[in-house]
C-alpha positions as CSV (number, residue, x, y, z in Angstrom):
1,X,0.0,0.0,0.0
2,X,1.6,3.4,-0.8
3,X,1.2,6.5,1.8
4,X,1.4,9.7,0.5
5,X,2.0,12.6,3.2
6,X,-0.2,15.3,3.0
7,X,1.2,19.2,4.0
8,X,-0.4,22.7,3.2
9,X,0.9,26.0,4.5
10,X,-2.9,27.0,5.3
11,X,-2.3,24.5,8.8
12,X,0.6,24.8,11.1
13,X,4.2,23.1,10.5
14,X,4.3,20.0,12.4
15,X,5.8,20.6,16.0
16,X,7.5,17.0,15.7
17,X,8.6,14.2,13.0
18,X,4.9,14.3,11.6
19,X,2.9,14.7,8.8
20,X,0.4,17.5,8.7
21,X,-1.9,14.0,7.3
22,X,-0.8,10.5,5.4
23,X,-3.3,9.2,2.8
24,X,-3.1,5.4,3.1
25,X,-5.8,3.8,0.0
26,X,-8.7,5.1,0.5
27,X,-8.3,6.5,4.3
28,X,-6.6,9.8,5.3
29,X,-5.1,10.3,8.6
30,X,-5.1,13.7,10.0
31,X,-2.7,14.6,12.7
32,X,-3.6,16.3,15.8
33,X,-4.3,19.7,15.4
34,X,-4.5,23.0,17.8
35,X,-4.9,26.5,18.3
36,X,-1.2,26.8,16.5
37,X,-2.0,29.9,13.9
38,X,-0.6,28.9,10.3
39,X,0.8,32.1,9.7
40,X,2.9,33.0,13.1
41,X,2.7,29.6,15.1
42,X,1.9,30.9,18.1
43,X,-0.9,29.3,19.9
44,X,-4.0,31.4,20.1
45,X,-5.8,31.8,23.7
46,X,-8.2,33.6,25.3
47,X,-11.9,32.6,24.1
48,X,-11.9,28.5,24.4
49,X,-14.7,28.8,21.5
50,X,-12.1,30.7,19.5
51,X,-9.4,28.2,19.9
52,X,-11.7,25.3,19.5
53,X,-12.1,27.1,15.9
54,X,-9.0,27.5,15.2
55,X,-8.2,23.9,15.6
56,X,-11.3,23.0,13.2
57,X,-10.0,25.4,10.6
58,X,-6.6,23.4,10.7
59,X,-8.5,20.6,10.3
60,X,-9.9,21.9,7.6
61,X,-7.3,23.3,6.1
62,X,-5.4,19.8,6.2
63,X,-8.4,18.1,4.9
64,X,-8.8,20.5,1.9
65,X,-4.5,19.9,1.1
66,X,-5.6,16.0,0.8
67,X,-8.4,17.1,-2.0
68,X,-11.6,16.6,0.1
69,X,-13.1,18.1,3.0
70,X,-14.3,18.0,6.5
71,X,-17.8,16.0,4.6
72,X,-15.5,13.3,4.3
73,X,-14.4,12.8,8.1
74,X,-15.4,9.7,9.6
75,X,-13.5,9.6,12.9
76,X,-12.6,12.4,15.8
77,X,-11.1,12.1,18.4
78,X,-10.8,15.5,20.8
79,X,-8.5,15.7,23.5
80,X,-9.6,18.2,26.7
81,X,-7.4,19.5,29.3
82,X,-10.7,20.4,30.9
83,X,-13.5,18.8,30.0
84,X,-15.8,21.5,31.3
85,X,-15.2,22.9,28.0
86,X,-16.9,19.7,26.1
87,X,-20.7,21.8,25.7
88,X,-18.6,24.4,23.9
89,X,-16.7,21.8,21.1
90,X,-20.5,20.4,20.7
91,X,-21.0,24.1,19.8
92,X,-18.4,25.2,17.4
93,X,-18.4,21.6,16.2
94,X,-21.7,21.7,15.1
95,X,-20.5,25.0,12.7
96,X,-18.4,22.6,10.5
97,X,-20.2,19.2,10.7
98,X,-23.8,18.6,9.7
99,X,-25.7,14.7,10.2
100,X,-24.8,12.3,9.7
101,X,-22.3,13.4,12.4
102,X,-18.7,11.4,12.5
103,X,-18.1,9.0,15.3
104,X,-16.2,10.6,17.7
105,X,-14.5,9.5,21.2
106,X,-13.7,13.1,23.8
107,X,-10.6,12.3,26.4
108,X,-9.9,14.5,29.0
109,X,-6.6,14.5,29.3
110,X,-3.5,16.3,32.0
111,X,-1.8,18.6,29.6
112,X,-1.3,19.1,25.9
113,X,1.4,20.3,23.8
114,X,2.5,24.1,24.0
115,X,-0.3,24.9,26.7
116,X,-3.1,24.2,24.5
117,X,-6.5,23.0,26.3
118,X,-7.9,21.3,23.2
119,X,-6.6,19.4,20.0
120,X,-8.3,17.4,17.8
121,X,-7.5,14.3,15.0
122,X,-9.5,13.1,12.1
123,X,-9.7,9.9,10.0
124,X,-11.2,11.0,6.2
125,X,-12.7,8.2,4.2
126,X,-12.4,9.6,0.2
């Protein structure tokens, strides 16, 4: 089976020895994304809805470098550093997926890379 990495500018650089997504037949695996903005990589804070937007448009951006979009995601899987904050991803999420929704599994979790408090991964179906 051939992989094919998938990169874009429009997301942030990987942090680590990563690909921004690998296309694998007909599956694409999109990294972990956060609040890193594409154009400065710093991570943005503040609003936890803004942040938890900024990680979808990375998504998105990601998605649209691998020729599809966020339509085509299948699997999430969102990582919390507090998971007070889960009412708000069912909000913002709800901006950038319509039904049928994509399975998803929400972690809370101690800490996450660069301070963030949320990050989310996808798995694309195309």
């Amino acid at each position: 089976m051939t992989r094919t990495a998938i990169y874009t500018d429009h997301a942030p650089k990987a942090i680590g020895p990563y690909s921004q997504a690998v296309r694998a037949g007909n599956s694409v695996y999109l990294s972990g994304q956060i609040a890193l903005d594409p154009g400065t990589g710093e991570l943005l804070t503040g609003d936890i809805s803004a942040e938890i937007r900024r990680v979808f448009n990375n998504l998105q951006a990601v998605a649209a470098a691998s020729g599809r979009g966020l339509e085509d995601v299948v699997k999430l899987t969102i990582y919390l550093t507090d998971l007070a904050h889960f009412p708000k991803v069912n909000e913002v999420m709800s901006e950038y997926f319509q039904a049928p929704y994509p399975a998803r599994t929400t972690l809370g979790v101690a800490a996450l890379p660069r301070g963030a408090r949320v990050e989310v991964d996808a798995v694309m179906v195309v």
